[in-house]
LUMMAR-773150 format. One line per field, with one value per residue (C-alpha): y, x, z; residue number from 1; residue in one letter. Coordinates in Angstrom, 1 decimal. Layout:
py <- (Y	...)
px <- (X	...)
pz <- (Z	...)
seq <- (NUM	...)
type <- (A	...)
//
This chain:
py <- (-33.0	-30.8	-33.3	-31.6	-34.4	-33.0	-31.6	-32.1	-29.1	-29.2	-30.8	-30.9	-34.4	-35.4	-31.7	-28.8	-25.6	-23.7	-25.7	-25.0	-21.4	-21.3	-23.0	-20.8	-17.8	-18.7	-19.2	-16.2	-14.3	-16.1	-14.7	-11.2	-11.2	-12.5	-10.3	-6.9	-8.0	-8.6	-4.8	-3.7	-5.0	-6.3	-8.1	-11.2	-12.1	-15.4	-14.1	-12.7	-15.7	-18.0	-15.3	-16.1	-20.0	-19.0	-17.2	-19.8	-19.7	-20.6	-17.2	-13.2	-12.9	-15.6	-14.6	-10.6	-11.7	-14.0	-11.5	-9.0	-11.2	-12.1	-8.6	-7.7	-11.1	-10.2	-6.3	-8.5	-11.1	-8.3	-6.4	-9.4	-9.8	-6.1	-6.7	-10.2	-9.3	-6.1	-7.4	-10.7	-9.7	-10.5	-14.4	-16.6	-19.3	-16.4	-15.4	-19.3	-19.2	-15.9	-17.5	-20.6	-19.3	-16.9	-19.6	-21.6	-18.2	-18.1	-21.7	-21.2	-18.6	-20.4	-23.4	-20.9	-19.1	-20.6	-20.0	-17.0	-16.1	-18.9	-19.0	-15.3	-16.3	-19.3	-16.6	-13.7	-16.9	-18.2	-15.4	-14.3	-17.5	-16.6	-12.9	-13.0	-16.5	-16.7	-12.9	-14.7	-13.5	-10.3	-8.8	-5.3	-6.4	-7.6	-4.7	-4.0	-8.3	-7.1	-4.1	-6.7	-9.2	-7.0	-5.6	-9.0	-9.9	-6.3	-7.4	-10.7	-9.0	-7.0	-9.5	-11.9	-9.1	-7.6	-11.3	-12.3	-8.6	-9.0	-13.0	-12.5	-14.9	-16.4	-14.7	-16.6	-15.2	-17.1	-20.4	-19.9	-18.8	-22.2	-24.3	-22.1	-22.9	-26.3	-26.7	-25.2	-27.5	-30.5	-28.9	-28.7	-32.3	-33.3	-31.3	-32.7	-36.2	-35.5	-34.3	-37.1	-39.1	-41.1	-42.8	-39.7	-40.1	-38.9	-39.1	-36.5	-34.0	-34.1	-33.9	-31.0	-29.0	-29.8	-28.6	-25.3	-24.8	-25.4	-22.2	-20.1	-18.8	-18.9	-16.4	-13.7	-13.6	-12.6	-9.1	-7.9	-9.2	-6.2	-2.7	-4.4	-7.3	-7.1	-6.9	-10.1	-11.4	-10.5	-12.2	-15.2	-15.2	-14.8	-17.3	-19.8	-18.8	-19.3	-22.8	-24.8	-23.1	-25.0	-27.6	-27.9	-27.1	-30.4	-32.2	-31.1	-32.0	-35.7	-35.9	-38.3	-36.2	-34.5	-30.7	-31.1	-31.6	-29.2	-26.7	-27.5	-27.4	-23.7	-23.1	-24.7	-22.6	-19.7	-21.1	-21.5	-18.1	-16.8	-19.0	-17.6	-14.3	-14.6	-15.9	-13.2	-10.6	-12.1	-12.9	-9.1	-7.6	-6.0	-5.9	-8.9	-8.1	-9.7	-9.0	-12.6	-13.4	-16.6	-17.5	-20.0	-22.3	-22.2	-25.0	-22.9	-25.9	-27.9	-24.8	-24.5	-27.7	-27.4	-24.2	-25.9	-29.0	-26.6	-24.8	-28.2	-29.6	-26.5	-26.6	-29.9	-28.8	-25.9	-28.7	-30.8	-28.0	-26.4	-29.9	-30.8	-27.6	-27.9	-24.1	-22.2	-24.5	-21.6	-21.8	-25.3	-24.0	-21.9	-24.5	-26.2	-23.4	-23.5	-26.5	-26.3	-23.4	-24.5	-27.8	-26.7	-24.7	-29.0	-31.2	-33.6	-32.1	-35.1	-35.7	-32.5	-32.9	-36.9	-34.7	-32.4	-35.3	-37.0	-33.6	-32.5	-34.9	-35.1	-31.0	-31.6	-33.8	-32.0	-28.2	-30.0	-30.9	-27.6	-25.5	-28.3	-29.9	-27.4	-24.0	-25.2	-22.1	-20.1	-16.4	-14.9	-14.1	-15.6	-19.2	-19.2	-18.4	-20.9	-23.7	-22.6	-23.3	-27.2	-27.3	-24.1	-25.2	-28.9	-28.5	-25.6	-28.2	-30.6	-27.9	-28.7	-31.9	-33.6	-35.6	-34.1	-35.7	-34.5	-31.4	-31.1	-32.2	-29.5	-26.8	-28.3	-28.8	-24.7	-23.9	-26.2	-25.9	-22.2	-22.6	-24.6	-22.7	-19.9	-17.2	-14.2	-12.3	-13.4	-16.6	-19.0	-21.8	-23.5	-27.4	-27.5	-24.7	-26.4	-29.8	-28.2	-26.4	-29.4	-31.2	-28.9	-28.5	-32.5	-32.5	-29.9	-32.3	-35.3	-33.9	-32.1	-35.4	-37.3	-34.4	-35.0	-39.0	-38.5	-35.8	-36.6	-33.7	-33.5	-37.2	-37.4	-38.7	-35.8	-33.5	-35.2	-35.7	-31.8	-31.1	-32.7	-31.5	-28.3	-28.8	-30.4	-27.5	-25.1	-26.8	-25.8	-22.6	-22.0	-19.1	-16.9	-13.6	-14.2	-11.4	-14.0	-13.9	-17.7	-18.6	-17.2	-19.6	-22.3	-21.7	-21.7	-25.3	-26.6	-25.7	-27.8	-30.8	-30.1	-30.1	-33.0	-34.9	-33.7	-35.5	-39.2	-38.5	-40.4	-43.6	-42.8	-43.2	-42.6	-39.5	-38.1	-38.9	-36.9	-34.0	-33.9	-33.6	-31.3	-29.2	-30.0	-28.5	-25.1	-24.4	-25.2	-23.3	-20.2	-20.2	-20.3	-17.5	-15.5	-15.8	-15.1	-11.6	-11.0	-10.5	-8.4	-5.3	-7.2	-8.5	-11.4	-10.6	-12.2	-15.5	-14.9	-13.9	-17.4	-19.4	-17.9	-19.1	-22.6	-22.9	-22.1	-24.6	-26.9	-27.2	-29.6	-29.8	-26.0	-25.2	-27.7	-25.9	-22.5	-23.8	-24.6	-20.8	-19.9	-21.7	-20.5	-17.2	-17.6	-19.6	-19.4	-22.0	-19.2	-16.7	-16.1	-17.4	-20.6	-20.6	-20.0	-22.9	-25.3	-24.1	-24.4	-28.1	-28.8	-27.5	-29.4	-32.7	-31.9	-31.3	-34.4	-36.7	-35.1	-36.7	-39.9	-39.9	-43.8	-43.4	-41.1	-41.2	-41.0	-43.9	-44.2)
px <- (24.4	22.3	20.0	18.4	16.4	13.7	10.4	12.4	13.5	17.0	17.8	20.8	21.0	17.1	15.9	14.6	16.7	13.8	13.1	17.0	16.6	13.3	15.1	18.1	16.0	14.3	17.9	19.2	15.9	16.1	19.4	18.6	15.7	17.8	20.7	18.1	16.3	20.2	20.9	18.1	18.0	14.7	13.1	11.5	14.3	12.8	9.4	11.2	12.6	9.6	8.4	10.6	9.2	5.6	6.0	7.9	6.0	7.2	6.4	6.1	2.6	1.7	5.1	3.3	-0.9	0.5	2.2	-0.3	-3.0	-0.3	0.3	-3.2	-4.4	-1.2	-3.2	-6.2	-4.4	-2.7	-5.7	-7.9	-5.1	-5.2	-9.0	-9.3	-6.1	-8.1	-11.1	-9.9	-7.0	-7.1	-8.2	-6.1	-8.9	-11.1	-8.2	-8.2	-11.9	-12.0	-9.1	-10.5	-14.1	-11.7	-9.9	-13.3	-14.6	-11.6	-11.3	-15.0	-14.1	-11.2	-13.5	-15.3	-12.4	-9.5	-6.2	-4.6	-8.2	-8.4	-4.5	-5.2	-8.2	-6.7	-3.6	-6.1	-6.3	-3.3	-1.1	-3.4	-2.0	1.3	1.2	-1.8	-1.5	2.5	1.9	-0.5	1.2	2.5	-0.6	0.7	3.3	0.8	0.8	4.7	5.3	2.6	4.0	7.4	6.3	4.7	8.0	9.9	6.6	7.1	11.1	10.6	8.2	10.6	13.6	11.2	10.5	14.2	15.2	12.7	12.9	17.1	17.1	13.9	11.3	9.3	5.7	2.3	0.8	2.1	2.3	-1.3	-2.2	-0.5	-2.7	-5.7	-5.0	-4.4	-7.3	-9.3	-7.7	-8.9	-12.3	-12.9	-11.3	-13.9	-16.9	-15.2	-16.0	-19.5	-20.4	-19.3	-21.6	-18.9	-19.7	-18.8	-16.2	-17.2	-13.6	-12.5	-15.2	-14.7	-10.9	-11.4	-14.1	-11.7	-8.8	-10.6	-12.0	-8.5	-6.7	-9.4	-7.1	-4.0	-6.1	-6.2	-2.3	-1.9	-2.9	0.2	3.0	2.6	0.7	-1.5	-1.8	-5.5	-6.1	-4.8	-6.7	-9.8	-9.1	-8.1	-10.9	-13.6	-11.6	-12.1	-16.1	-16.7	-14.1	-17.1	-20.0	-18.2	-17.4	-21.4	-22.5	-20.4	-22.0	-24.8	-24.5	-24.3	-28.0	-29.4	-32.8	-32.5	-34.1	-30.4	-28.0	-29.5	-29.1	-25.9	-24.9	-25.4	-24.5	-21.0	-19.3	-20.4	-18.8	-15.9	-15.7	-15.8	-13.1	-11.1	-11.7	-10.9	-7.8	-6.5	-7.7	-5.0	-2.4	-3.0	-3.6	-7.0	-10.3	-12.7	-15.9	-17.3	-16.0	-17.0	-16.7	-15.6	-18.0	-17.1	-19.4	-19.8	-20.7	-21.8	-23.1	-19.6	-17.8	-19.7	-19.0	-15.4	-14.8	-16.7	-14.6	-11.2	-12.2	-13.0	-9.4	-7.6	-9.9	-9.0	-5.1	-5.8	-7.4	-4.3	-1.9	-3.7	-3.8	-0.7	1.1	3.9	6.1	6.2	3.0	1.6	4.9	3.2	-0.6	-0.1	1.7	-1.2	-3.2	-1.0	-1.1	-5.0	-5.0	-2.9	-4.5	-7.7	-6.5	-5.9	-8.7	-7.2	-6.9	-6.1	-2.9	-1.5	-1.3	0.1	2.4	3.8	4.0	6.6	8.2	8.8	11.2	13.0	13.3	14.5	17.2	18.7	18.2	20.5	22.9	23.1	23.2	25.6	27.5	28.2	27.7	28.9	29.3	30.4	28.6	29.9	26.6	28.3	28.5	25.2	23.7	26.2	25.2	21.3	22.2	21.6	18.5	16.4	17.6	16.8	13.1	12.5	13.1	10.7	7.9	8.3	7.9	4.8	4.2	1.6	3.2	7.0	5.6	3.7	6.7	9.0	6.7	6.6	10.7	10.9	9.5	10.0	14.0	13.3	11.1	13.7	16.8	15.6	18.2	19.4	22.5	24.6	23.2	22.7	24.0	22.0	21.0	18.6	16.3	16.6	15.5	12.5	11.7	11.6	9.7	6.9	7.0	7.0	3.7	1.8	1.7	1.1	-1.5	-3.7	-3.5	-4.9	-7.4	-8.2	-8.8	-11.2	-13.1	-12.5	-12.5	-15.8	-15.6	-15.9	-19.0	-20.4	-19.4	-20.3	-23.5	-24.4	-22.5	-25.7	-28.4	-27.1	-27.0	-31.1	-31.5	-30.0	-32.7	-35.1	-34.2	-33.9	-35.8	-35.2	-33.6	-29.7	-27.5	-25.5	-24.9	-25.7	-22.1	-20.9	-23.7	-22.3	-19.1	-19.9	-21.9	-19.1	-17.1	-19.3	-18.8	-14.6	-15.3	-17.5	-14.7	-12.3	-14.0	-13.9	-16.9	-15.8	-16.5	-20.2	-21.6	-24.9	-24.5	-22.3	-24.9	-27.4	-25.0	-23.9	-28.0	-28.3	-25.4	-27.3	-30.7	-29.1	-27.2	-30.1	-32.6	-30.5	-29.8	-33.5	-34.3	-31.4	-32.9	-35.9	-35.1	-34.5	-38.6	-39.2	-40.3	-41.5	-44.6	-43.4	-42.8	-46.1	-45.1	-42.0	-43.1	-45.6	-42.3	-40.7	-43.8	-43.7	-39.8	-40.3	-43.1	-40.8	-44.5	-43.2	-46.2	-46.7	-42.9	-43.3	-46.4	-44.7	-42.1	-43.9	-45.8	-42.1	-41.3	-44.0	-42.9	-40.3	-39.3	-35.3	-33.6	-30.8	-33.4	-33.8	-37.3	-35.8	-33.1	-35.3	-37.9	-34.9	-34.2	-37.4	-37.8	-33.8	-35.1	-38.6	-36.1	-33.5	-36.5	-38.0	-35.0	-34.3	-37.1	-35.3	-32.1	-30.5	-27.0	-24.7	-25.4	-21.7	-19.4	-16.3)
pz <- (16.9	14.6	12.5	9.4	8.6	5.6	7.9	11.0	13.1	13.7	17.5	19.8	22.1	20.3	21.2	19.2	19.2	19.9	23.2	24.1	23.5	25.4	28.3	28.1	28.0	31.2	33.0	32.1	32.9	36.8	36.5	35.6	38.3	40.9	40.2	40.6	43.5	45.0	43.8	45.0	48.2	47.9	50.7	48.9	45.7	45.3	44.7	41.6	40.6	41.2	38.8	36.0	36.6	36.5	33.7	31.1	28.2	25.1	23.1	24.0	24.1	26.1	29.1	28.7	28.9	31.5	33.2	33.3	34.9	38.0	38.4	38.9	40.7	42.8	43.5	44.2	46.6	48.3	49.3	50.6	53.2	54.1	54.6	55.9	58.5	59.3	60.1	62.4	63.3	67.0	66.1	64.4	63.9	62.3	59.7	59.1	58.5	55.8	53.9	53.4	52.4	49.7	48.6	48.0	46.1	43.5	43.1	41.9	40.0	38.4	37.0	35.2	33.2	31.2	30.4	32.2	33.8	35.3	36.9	38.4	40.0	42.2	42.1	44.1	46.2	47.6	47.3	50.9	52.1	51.3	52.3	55.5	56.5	57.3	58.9	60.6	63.7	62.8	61.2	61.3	58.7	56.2	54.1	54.0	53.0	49.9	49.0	49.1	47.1	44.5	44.1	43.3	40.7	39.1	38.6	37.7	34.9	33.9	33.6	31.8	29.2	28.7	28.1	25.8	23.4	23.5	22.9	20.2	21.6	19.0	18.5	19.0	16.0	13.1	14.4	15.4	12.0	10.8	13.0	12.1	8.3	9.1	11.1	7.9	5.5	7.9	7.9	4.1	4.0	6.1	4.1	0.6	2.1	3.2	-0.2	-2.0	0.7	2.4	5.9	8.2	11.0	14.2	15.4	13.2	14.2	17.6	17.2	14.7	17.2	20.1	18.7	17.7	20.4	22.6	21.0	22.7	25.3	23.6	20.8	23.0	24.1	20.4	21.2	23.2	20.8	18.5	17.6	15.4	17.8	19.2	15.2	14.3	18.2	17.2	13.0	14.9	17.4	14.1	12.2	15.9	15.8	12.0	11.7	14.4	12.1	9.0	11.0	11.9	8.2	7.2	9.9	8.5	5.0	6.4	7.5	5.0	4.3	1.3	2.5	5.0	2.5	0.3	2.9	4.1	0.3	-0.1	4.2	3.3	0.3	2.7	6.0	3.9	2.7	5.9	7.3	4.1	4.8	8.5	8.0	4.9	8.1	10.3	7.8	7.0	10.3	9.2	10.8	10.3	8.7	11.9	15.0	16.8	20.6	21.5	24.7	27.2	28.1	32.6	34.8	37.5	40.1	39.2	40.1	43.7	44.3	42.8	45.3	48.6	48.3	48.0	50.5	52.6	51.7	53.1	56.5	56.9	56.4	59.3	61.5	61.4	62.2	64.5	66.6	65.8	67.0	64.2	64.3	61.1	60.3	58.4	55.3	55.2	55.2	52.4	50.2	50.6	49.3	46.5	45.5	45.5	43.5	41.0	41.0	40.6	36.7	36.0	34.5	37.8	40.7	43.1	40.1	40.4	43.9	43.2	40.6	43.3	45.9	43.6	42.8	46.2	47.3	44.1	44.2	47.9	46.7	43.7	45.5	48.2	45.8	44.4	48.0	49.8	47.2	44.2	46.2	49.5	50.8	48.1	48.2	44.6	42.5	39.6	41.0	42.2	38.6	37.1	39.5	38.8	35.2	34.7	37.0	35.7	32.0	32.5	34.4	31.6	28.9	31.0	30.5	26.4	26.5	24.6	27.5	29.5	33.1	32.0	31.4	34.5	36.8	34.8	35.8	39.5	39.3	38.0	41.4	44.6	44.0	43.9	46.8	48.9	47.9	48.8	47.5	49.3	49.6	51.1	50.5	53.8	54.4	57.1	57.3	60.2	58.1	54.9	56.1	58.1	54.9	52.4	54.9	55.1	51.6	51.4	54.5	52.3	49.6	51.9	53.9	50.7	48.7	52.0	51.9	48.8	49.5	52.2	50.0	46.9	43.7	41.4	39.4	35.7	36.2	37.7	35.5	32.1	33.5	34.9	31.6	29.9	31.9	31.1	27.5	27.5	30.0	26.9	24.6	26.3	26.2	22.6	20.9	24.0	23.4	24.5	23.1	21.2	17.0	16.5	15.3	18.4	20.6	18.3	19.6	23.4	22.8	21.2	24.4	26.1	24.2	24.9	28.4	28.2	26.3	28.9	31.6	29.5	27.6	24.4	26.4	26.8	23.5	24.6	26.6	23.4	20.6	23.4	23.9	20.0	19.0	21.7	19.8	16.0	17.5	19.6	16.0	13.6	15.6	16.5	12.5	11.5	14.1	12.6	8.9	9.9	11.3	7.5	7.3	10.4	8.6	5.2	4.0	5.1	8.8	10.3	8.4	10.0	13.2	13.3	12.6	15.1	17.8	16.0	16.4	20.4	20.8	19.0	16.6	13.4	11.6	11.6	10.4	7.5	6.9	7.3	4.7	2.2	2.2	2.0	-0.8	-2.3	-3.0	-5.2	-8.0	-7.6	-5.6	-4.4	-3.3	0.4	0.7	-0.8	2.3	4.7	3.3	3.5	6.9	8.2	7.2	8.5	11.9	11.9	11.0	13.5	16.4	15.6	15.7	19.0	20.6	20.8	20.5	20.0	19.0	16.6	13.6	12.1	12.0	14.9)
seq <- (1	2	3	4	5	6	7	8	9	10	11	12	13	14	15	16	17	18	19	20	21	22	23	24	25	26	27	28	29	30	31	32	33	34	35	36	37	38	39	40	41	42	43	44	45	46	47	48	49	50	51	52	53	54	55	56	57	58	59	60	61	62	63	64	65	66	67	68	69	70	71	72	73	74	75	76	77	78	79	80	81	82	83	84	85	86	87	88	89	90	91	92	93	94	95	96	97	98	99	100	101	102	103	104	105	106	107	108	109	110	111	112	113	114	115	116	117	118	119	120	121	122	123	124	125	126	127	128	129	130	131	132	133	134	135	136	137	138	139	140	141	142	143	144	145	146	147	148	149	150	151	152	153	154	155	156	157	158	159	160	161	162	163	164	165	166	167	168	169	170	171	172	173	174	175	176	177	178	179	180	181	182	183	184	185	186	187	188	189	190	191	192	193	194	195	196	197	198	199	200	201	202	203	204	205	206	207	208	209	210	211	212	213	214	215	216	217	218	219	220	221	222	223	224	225	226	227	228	229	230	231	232	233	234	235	236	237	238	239	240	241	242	243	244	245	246	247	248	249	250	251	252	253	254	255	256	257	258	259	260	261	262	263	264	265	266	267	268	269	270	271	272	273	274	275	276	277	278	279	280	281	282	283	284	285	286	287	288	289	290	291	292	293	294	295	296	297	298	299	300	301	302	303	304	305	306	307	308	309	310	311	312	313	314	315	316	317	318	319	320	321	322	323	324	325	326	327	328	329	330	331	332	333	334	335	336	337	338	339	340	341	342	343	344	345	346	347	348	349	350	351	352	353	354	355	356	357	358	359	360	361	362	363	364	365	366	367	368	369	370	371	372	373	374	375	376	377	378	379	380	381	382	383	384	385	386	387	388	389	390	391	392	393	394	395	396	397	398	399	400	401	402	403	404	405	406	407	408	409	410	411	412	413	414	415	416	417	418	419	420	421	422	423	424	425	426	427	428	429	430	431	432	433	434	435	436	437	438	439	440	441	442	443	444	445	446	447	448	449	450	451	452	453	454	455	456	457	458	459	460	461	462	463	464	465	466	467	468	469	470	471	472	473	474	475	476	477	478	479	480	481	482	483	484	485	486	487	488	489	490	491	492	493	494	495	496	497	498	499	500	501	502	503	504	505	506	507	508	509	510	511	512	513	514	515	516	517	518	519	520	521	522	523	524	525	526	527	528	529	530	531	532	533	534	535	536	537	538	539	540	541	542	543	544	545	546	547	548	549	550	551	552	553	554	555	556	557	558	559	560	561	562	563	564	565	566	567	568	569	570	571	572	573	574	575	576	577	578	579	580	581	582	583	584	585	586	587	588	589	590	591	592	593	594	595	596	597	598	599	600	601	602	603	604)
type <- (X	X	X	X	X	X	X	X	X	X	X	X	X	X	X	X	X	X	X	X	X	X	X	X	X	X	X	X	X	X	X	X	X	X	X	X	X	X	X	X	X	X	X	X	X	X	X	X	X	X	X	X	X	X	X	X	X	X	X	X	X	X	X	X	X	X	X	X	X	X	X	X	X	X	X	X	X	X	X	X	X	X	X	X	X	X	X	X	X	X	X	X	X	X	X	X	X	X	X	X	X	X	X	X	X	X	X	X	X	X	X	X	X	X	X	X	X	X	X	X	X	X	X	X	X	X	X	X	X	X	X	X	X	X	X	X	X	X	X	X	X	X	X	X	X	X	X	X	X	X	X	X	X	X	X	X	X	X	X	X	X	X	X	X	X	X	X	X	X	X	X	X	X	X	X	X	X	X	X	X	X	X	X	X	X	X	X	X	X	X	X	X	X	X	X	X	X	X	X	X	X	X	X	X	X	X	X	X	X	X	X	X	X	X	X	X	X	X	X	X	X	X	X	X	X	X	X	X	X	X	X	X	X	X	X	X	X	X	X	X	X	X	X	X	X	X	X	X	X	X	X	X	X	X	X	X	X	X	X	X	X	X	X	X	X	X	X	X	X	X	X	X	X	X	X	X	X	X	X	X	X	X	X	X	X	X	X	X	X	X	X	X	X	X	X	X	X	X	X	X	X	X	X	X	X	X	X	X	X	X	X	X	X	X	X	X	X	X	X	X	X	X	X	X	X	X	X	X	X	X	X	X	X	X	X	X	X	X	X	X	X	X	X	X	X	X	X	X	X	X	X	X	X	X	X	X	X	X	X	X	X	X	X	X	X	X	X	X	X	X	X	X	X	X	X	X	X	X	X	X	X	X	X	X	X	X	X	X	X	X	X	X	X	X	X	X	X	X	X	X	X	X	X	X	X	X	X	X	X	X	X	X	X	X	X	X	X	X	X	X	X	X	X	X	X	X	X	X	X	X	X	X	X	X	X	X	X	X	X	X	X	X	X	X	X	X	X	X	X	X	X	X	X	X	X	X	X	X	X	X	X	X	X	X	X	X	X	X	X	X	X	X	X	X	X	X	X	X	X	X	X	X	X	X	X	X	X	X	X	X	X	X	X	X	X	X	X	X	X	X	X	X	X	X	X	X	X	X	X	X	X	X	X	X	X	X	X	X	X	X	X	X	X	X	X	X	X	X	X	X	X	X	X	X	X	X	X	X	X	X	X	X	X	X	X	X	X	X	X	X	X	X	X	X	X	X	X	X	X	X	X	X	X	X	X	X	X	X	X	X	X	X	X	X	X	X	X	X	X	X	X	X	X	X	X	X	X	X	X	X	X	X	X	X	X	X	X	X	X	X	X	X	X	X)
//
């Protein structure tokens, strides 16, 4: 029943519309795919389905930039086959070897991207397990099984596209623009409350920065859903960048010492200005006045480490078959390249593997249902998409759930069926192969999670604390040339802080208040250096030019000094000289309190 509650999106059995249509848009698109790949004879039709699976997203832009980076991690995949098959071909245990030292170099790659980056890079990986590694014994068929299974991507692509532009899938653009605004209204909230000196709330800045920081990759998926689309990407990439420099400004404003909030009084109306501006540029579809990136902060040494153990868990995989003898061992091998891939685009790797261990079975159980019970036999096209029906459109409605688990066994439950079922035309009917197939879709699984036990992934632990060595590392650093606009540096330490937060660091109050003044000095510092560029060719320029030397000697007393000359000049409380004064003594403040950090200085 349709409920039109008042705010409530209407619902049919307790779920949106929008959630139905998005699942019956990917059942009709598996469908379509299917239905091609049958006409066209195509060697590999479930590639084009799985396809369909891997590509349910909830909007255009996101199914297209999604699409695009499979295709060409797909060109990449297919290629490093060609070469790695090439070069060992005459030893198994040597094609074993260059796979699993690949896998470990996109799995590295993949922790430091996001989004759709990150998903082709562990794609380039195991799609050599699934083209070289079960060819592992017909090498000369490598390049004809790539040539095959690009095909069945290119349909799937196609199918997804055609459904979504007949059945009008929802753009990314204006619900991003709502959470932008919303994000912005949140912001000033915050700022209101800082400049009417209430206790601050250090909750509510790190869910604001979070949440800011979060829409990074879904930003750039805004650029294929129109003509003006890389437009409105790069408005909502500047309005991303210049929401964490308000954000910071209000944080600002909360420093008790009077030469901060004075600062952050006349930083803020211009943050917000900017934000407003941004904003009017994507409602519009008009260049921004500033043309921001939005850096991503890399853990290289977590990566390593993230790409040897991958790389460790699949060897261990290739051990145990290799002694165990298993036939068609290598279908299993590359799910468990996979699931490793896949895994390692998680914040848990060892729980999407736990995910896909639960999963498997259950896929193994319903996809026997659907080939034994309901199809039992049958061969008309039109019965296998009805009986595909209930089990693409209830694991696509999985995928929207808020839930972060549902959601992650609806994506596993749009493939493994898929996987299992394996369609073809005529469709076969065989017991003995399905069995052997869910099982070694089952022992993948199995063997990567106990993989994964004896060596386990990178621990929270770890990575918050490399996280902050690198941000007292970054400290250090400051005042070096970097090719960053400071609002954009601001923006890369604040994805720092997300990924600290990500690994449990909410529970560490000391580590945050560290890696939180570690954020107050990079943005105060990079400011002051970009005000004082203002004097390079003035009579002020060696006064600027001495604060620049005092600011990378971290030199308190002199930039207090250097102030005050500043100050001196001019009479007007708006001037730039006045700003600069104000900035100076912020930055002297903010150094000095860094020296010892005890605790945040906001309320939880």
């Amino acid at each position: 029943m349709l409920a039109t509650s008042a705010g409530q999106p209407f619902t049919v059995a307790k779920i949106p519309v929008a959630s139905w249509s998005f699942a019956i848009r990917i059942w009709l698109a598996t469908v379509l795919a299917l239905f091609i790949s049958f006409w066209l004879q195509l060697e590999s039709p479930t590639t084009a389905a799985l396809t369909i699976g891997v590509l349910a997203e909830p909007t255009r832009g996101q199914a297209l930039d999604k699409a695009g980076f499979r295709l060409l991690a797909t060109v990449v995949g297919v290629v490093a086959s060609i070469a790695i098959t090439g070069f060992f071909s005459q030893a198994r245990d040597l094609v074993l070897a260059a796979f699993t030292v690949w896998l470990g170099i996109c799995v590295f790659a993949a922790k430091l991207l996001d989004g759709y980056r990150a998903y082709a890079a562990v794609l380039s990986g195991y799609t050599v397990a699934l083209i070289a590694t079960q060819q592992i014994d017909n090498p000369q068929r490598v390049f004809e099984f790539g040539m095959a299974r690009g095909a069945a991507i290119t349909v799937g692509i196609l199918s997804m596209a055609v459904v979504n532009i007949l059945l009008l899938a929802p753009d990314r653009q204006p619900r991003l623009l709502a959470q932008l605004s919303a994000i912005h209204r949140r912001v000033r909230e915050y700022a209101s409350a800082a400049c009417c000196g209430e206790p601050g709330n250090l909750t509510a800045f790190l869910t604001l920065l979070r949440e800011t920081v979060a829409l990074r990759p879904e930003i750039a998926s805004v650029a294929l859903e129109s003509s003006s689309g890389s437009v409105r990407s790069a408005a909502a990439r500047s309005a991303a960048v210049a929401l964490v420099a308000e954000l910071q400004a209000a944080r600002t404003k909360r420093d008790p010492a009077s030469e901060a909030s004075a600062w952050a009084a006349r930083e803020l109306p211009r943050r917000d200005d900017e934000v407003r501006q941004d904003l009017s540029d994507l409602r519009s579809a008009r260049w921004p006045l500033r043309v921001w990136r939005a850096p991503l902060h890399r853990s290289y040494r977590t990566a390593a480490e993230s790409g040897g153990r991958a790389a460790a868990w699949f060897a261990i995989a290739s051990t145990f078959y290799i002694w165990a003898g298993w036939p068609a061992a290598s279908v299993s091998l590359s799910f468990v390249a996979l699931i490793t891939g896949l895994g390692a685009t998680t914040p848990n790797p060892r729980g999407f593997t736990a995910i896909a261990l639960v999963a498997a079975p259950v896929a193994a159980i319903l996809t026997g249902m659907l080939e034994f019970v309901i199809l039992n036999g049958a061969d008309a096209f039109p019965l296998l998409a009805i009986g595909l029906g209930p089990f693409v459109v209830g694991a696509a409605l999985l995928t929207t759930s808020k839930n972060i688990l549902w959601s992650a066994l609806g994506r596993a439950m749009l493939s493994f069926p898929m996987l299992m079922l394996a369609p073809s035309n005529p469709q076969t009917y065989n017991p003995q192969a399905f069995l052997f197939n869910s099982l070694f879709i089952i022992a993948a699984a199995a063997l990567l999670f106990a993989a994964q036990a004896l060596i386990p992934p990178v621990s929270d632990e770890k990575r918050r604390m490399r996280l902050l060595a690198e941000a007292r590392g970054g400290r250090q650093e400051l005042g070096r040339p970097t090719g960053e606009a400071p609002e954009e540096a601001m923006f890369r330490e604040a994805s720092r802080i997300e990924q600290f937060l990500a690994a449990g660091g909410a529970q560490d109050s000391r580590a945050l208040a560290e890696m939180l003044s570690c954020f107050d000095q990079s943005a105060i510092l990079r400011l002051c250096d970009a005000k004082l560029l203002q004097f390079t060719d003035g009579p002020l320029a060696a006064l600027a030019d001495e604060a620049g030397e005092a600011i990378v000697r971290r030199d308190t007393v002199t930039l207090r000094a250097i102030a005050h000359r500043f100050s001196e000049q001019t009479a007007r409380q708006d001037s730039i000289e006045a700003d600069v004064a104000a900035c100076l003594i912020l930055t002297s403040n903010v150094i000095a309190r860094g020296n010892g950090v005890d605790s945040p200085r906001e309320a939880t």
